[in-house]
Every structure is written in C-alpha cells, then in structure tokens.
N, C-alpha and C positions, 0 to 999 in steps of 0.2 A: 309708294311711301313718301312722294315727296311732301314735305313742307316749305312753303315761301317762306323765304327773308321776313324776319321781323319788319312789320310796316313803321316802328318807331326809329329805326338806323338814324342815328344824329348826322347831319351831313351842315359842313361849314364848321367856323371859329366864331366865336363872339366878337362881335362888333368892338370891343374893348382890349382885343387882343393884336394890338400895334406893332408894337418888338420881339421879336422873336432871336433868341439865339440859341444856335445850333452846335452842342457839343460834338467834334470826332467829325473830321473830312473825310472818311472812307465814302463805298457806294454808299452806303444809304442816307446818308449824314451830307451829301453834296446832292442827292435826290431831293430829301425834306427841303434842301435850303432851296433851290430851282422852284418847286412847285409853292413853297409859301411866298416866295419874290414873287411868281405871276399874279397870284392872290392879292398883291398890293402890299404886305407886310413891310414891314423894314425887320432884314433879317441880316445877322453877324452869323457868319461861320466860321466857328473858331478853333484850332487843332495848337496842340503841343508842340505839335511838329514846325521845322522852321521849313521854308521855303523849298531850298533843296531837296527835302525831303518828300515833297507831295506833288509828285511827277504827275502832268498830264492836267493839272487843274489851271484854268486859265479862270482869271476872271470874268474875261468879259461870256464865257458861256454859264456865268451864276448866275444869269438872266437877274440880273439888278442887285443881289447879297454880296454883302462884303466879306473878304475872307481876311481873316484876322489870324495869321500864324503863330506860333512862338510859347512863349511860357502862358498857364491858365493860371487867372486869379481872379478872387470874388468880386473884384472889381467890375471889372463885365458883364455884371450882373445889374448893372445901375440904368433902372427904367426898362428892364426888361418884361413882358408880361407873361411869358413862357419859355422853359427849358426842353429843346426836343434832345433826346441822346441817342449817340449811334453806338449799338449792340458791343462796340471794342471797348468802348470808355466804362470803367466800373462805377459802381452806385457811391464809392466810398475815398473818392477822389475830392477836394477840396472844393471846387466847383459846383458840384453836386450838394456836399453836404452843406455849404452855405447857402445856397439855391433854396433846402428843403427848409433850412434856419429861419430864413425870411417868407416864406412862405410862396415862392415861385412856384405853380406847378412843374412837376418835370414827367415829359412825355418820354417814353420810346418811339421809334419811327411807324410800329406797328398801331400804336394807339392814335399818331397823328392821321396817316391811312385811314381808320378804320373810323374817324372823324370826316374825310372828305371824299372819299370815294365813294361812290351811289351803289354798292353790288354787295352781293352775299360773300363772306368769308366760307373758306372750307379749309381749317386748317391741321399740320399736322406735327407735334411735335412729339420727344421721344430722346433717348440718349442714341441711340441706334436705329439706324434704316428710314432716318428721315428722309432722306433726299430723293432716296432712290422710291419711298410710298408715295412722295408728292409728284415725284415724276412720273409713274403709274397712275395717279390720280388725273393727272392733266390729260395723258393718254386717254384714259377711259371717257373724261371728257370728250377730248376730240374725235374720237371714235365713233362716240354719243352723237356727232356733231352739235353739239354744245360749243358755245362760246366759253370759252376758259383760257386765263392766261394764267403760270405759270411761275413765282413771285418766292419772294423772303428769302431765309438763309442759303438757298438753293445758287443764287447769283446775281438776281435779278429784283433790287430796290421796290419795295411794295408800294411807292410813293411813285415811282418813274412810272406808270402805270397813270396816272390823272390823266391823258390829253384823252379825249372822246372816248371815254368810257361808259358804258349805259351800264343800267340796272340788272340787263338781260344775261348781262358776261359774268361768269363764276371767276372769283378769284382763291383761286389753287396758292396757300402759302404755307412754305416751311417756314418753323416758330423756335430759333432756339430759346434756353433760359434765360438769357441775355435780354433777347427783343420780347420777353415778357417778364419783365422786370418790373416796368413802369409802366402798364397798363391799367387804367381804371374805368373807362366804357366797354372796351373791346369786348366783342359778342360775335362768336363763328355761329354763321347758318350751324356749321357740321364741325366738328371736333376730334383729333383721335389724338388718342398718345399713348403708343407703343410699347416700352418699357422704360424700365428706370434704374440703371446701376451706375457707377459712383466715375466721375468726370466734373471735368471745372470742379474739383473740390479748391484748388487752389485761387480760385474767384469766391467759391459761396461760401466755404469755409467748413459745411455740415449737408449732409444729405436730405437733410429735415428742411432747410435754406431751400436745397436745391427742386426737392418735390414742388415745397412751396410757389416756386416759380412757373413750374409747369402745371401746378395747378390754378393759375390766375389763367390760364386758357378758358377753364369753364364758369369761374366765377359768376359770370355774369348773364348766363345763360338762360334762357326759361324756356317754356312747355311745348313752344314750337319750334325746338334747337334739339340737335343728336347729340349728344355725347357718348365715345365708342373708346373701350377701353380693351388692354390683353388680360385678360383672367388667367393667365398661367401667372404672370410678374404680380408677386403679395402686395405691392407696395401701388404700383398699377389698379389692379383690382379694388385693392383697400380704397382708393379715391373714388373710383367707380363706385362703389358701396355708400360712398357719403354722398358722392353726388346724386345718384339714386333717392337715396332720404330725404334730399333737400325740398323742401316745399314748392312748388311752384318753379324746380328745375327743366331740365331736359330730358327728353327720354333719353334711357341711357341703354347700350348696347355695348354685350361683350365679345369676345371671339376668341379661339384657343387653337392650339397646337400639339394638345395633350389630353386630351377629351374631357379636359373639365368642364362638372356638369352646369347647366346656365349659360351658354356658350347660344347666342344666335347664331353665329358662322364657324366654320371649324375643319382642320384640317383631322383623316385617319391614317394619314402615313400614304394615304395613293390618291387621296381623291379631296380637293378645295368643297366643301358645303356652304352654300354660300345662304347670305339673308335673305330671306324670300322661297328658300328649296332650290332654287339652281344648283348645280354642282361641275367642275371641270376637273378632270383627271391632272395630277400633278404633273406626271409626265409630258403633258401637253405644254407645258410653261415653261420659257427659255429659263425665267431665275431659279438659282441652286441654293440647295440649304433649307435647314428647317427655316432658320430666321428669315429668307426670302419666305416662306410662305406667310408668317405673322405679318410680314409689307403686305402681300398681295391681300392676304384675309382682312389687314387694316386699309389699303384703298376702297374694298371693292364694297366692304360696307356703310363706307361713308358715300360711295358712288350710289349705292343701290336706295340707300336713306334719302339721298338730294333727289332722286326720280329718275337717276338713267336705268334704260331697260338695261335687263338682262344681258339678252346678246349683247350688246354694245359691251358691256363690262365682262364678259366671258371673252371677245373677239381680241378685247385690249389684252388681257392677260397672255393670252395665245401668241403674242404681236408686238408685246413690250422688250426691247432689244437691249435693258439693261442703261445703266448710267455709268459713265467714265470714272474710273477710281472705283470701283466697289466691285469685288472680284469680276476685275475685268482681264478676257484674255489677251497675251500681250503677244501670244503667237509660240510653235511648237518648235524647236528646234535641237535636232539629231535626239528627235522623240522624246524631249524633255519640254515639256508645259510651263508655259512663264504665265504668272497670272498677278495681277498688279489691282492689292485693293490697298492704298496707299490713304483712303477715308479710313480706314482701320486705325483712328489714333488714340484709342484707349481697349485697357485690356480685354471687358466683355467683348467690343470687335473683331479682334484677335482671336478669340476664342470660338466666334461664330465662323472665322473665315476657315478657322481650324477645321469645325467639325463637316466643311464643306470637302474638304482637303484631306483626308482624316489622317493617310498613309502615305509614305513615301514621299514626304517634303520636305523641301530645304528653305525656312524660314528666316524673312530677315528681318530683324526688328531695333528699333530705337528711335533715336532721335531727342526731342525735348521733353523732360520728364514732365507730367502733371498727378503729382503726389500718388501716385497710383503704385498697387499691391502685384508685382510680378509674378509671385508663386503659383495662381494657377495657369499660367499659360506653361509653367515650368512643368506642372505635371500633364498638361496636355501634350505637350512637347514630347514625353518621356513616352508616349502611347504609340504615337507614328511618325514623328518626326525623322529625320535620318543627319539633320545637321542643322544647329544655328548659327546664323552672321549678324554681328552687334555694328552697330553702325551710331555716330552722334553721340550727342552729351551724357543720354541715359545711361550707356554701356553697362557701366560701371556696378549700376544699381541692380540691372537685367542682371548680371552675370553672379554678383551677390546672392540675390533670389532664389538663383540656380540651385546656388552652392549651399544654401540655407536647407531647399526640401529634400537634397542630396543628404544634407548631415542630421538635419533636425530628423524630418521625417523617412527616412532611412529608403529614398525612390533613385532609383539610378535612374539619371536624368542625363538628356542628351548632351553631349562634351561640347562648351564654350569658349572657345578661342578667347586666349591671353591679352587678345589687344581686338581693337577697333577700325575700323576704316568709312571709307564714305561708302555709298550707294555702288558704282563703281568695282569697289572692290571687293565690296558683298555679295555681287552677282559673278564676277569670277572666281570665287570661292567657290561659290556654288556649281559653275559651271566644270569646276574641274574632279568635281565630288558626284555630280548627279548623273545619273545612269537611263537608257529609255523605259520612262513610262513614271520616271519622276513627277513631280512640279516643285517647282522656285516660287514663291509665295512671297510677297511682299505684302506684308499687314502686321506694320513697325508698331502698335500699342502705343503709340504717343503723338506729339505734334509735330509739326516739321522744323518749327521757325529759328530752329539753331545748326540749320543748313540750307532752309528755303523761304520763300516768302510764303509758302501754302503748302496743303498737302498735294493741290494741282500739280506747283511745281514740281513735287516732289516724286508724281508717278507721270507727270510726262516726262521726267527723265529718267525712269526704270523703262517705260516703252522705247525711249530712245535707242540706250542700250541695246535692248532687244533686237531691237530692227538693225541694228549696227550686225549683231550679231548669225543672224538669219541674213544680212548681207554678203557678211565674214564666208557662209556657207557657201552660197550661189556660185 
C-alpha cells in the first residue's frame, strides 16, 4: 500500500529570508537556531529567561546565533524576516502577537523541519498514547529495517536531525498542539490522531481551539497522503469524516476498538486485525489495556500504509518493550506491584491507566492542576480502588471532587486523606495500606512542574523509591 512522499516537499528558505529569530531556548528552539546559523542566516535566540536560568547553553555550541536572554519585546522584531517558536511559548504572548501585527511569518519548529529536511513525515498526534505510538512506530520501522529516526515531542528536536539526512530515512514524529500551532506547508507522508479529550485547556482556552490544532496536521494533505483516524472518539472520527470529504485529500483510514463498523483495522477483545487481513493475538503483545491496543492499531496502520510488510509490523508488536513513564513496572515488592505511569498527566490518562489496573489499587495523584474535571476518576476510584494519595498543588481540587460525587451524586467513593504530601510520602502511604497482589499506581492526572521540572522527573523518582525499597527488602 505504500505511497512515495509527495515529489513537491518544499526543501530550503527563500533567498530573502536573512534574520531569523527564534522564540523559547528549550530543545527545539536551540535546534532551529544551530541548523538555521549553519544555513548562513543571522539568527537571535531569544528566551525570557535570564542567564542563570538556562543551564547548559553555551554559546559558542549555537554554531554562530546569538542568544539574547532576558525580558521579550517587540522590539526584536526589527529587520527580522521570520519568527520560528518553540512548542513552550504561547501564540498570545506579546512577541508573537506583534510579530502577526506586522506581518512577520511565525513558524513552529515542526513547519521549519518540514521546510528543510529532504524525507517523508509519518506523523503522530493525539491527547493520549502519543509517545508510546511513535515509539512503536519507529520500532516497526526498524524491524522493517527501514531507515527511521525517531523525533518531536517525544525528546528528540525534529530540526537536530539535518546533518546527512537523505530522502530514504522516515521520519517518525510525535506532534503536539503546540508544535501544530503554526504550521502552514506542513504535509505528513502518513498521519494519525488518536483521540481527543480535554487538556491544555488552560493554553487553548476551548476544545474547538484545541481540535483545531490537531487538525492542522491533515490540512494540507492530498491524494497520495494517509490520514488514519480512531472511529470509536466522535470528535476523532467527526474529522476523519470531513477529511474524507475533502476534495483532492488523503485516503483516509479508520481503526477501532469496539467493533465500529467502517473500521480498516480493529481490535475483538483477543485478536489485533490488522490493514491488509493480518491479524496478531492480543495476548502475544507486551502493551496492557484497551488504550495500548488503539496505539498499537494506530502505528501498525500507518506502518502498513507507508509499505512495511507484515511480518515486520506483526514482529515489532510482539517485541515492542514499552516506553519509560507510561505504565511502566517499577518492580514487585513483598507481592505488591509498583507501577509508574507518571505520562498520565491528565484525567482521560488516568482513567485508561485505571481500567488497565482495574482492582486492588492504591492510586496516587496530583501535582499541577490544568483545569481539568476530577469527578470521573472519582467514580472510577469508587469501582476498585482500595486507597488514594494526594500529592502537589492540586490536592485540594482532587479531594473536593471526591467529596462532590460522594454528596451530589450519592457514590461512596474511596476515603481521601485530609492533607497532602510529596511523592515520598504517598508511596509510604501506600506501602503500609497495600497488601500481596496489590498495585501502587502512579498516574497523578496532572503536570508535574509544581514539584518537578517534567513528568520524567517525576517518575524517575517514584522508581527510585522503588528500588530503595526492594533494597530495604534484600
């Protein structure tokens, strides 16, 4: 089934495109600025942040860009011929919006990429089980033995990728809303997006905001481009259905998890069906949950769409060992299951980590709230939970919510301790509550960054624990 890359891929900047400066020093925003300096630009990178703050950036490795810390204003905007922005900085930041005033294009990093890089996109975005489809993706790649690297929100700068890259190599990128903000060429060989429930509302403001975002992935797509959608998510599908309609779009391809009909791929509860008739028994595949099967059923149709055989994409599923942070085991100790998906930072996550877990858990959740609706993890809780630990800023809200479905909706819901602790002290909570054949679950429904710099750090320090603890044993 494959289809080549569009022979039209625009590759280079216009000749007119001199100055460049570069909103937000994170990874991808110190990527852009490296690979536009070798290009010959004159390019500023500029961040908010004051010096101390932006550990590890030297300049002389900005291969020739200037780094310009401290307070942004429109002033740096003078003789600029392009705004690239990095996925942290919002659209609606003063910088920006005088940018758009005067008429400065403004790039995301993914639309500068997808400007100078010679290769097919295969991209995958989603509110849920991005990282862990794109990392299955790359696998099935390499399994393929295909060239594919491995790129976007995942960790790894879409831009840091330019040195000797050919035509031949797939590039595998996870896409959040963010880094499709400001896209206007951008055109994936291949496409998926997953589902769609409600996060970053505190950035887009409206879900309608937020779709629109993830649907500048296909915009620009036509007749020799896939676009692969979950037909079980209304809101999912619903774009599918338009894009479908579009004149001179992509083929577009569905997949489900619930036998909805129009389904090219699809799971029955025992057995993956895959695009094309292939099929793999669930049981055969290390990832748990229904929602790991809509990942696997959403790589393996973009895999099978770009032209890797079969086997190859049957082998990787068989083979794929899971990604750090996303119900990952953190090790069993005095027969109690520590399990660490610390990516679980809003509530649908939560909910899927849930129904992987369904009985016998002692959940710990919080951290930075992002506007988000606690109640039904309240009533999931109330199903097989055996105890919650509130942990972080949210607490407060979590425990409200509790107490909301407990009185409003008359559910006796699992008992929420009075007060809050760190990470730390939620897992000795737990460990003095949990009994063998438990699990301790960590998939807090929120962000980390009002106790950690990521949610990385935030479950390499629940593994830490762990191992402390399983030492404690020995």
């Amino acid at each position: 089934m494959h289809r080549d890359c569009a022979g039209d891929h625009p590759v280079g900047l216009r000749a007119d495109v001199r100055r460049v400066l570069v909103a937000g020093a994170g990874r991808s925003g110190v990527a852009a600025a490296i690979l536009l300096a070798g290009l010959g630009r004159e390019v500023v990178l500029s961040d908010r942040r004051g010096l101390a703050e932006l550990p590890g950036i030297e300049p002389a490795l900005l291969a020739g860009a200037r780094l310009l810390p401290g307070p942004q204003s429109p002033d740096q905007l003078e003789a600029v011929d392009l705004l690239v922005k990095s996925p942290g900085v919002p659209a609606e930041v003063p910088l920006l919006t005088a940018a758009h005033h005067v008429g400065i294009p403004v790039w995301s990093e993914a639309e500068l990429a997808y400007a100078l890089l010679p290769a097919p996109f295969s991209a995958v975005t989603g509110t849920n089980g991005k990282t862990t489809t794109t990392a299955l993706l790359g696998h099935m790649f390499k399994t393929a033995g295909h060239p594919a690297l491995v790129l976007g929100n995942i960790g790894t700068a879409i831009t840091s990728a330019a040195r000797g890259l050919g035509p031949e190599c797939e590039l595998v990128v996870e896409l959040s809303s963010f880094q499709l903000e400001d896209v206007h060429e951008f055109r994936p060989a291949a496409g998926v997006l997953l589902n769609l429930t409600p996060d970053h509302l505190d950035r887009h403001g409206t879900m309608e905001r937020y779709l629109a975002c993830k649907a500048n992935m296909f915009a620009r797509q036509r007749s020799d481009d896939w676009a692969v959608f979950n037909l079980d998510d209304p809101a999912v599908a619903g774009l599918g259905r338009e894009v479908a309609a579009r004149e001179g779009g992509p083929a577009v391809l569905f997949f489900s998890t619930l036998g909805s009909p129009g389904a090219a791929a699809w799971f029955d509860g025992v057995t993956l069906h895959l695009l094309g008739g292939g099929g793999i028994p669930a049981d055969s595949i290390p990832l748990r949950g229904r929602h790991n099967m809509e990942n696997c059923l959403g790589a393996s149709t973009v895999a099978l769409a770009r032209g890797l055989p079969s086997q190859a994409v049957e082998e990787a599923l068989r083979t794929f060992p899971g990604v750090p942070h996303r119900l990952q085991p953190a090790g069993v100790v005095d027969g109690v299951a520590y399990v660490n998906d610390s990516k679980a930072t809003n509530v649908e996550a939560t909910l899927k980590a849930l129904d992987a877990y369904p009985t016998g858990t002692h959940l710990i959740l919080g951290g930075r709230d992002k506007a988000s609706d606690y109640r039904p993890v309240a009533r999931a809780c109330a199903v097989g939970c055996r105890s919650v630990l509130l942990i972080g800023e949210a607490a407060p809200l979590i425990r409200a919510a509790f107490e909301r479905v407990r009185v409003e909706e008359g559910m006796e819901t699992v008992p929420v301790p009075s007060d809050e602790g760190d990470l730390e002290r939620a897992v000795a909570d737990a460990v003095a509550s949990a009994t063998p054949g438990d699990t301790v679950l960590l998939a807090p429904a929120c962000a980390s960054f009002d106790q950690y710099s990521d949610f990385e750090e935030r479950g390499a320090h629940f593994m830490q624990i762990v191992q402390r603890l399983r030492a404690d044993r020995e």
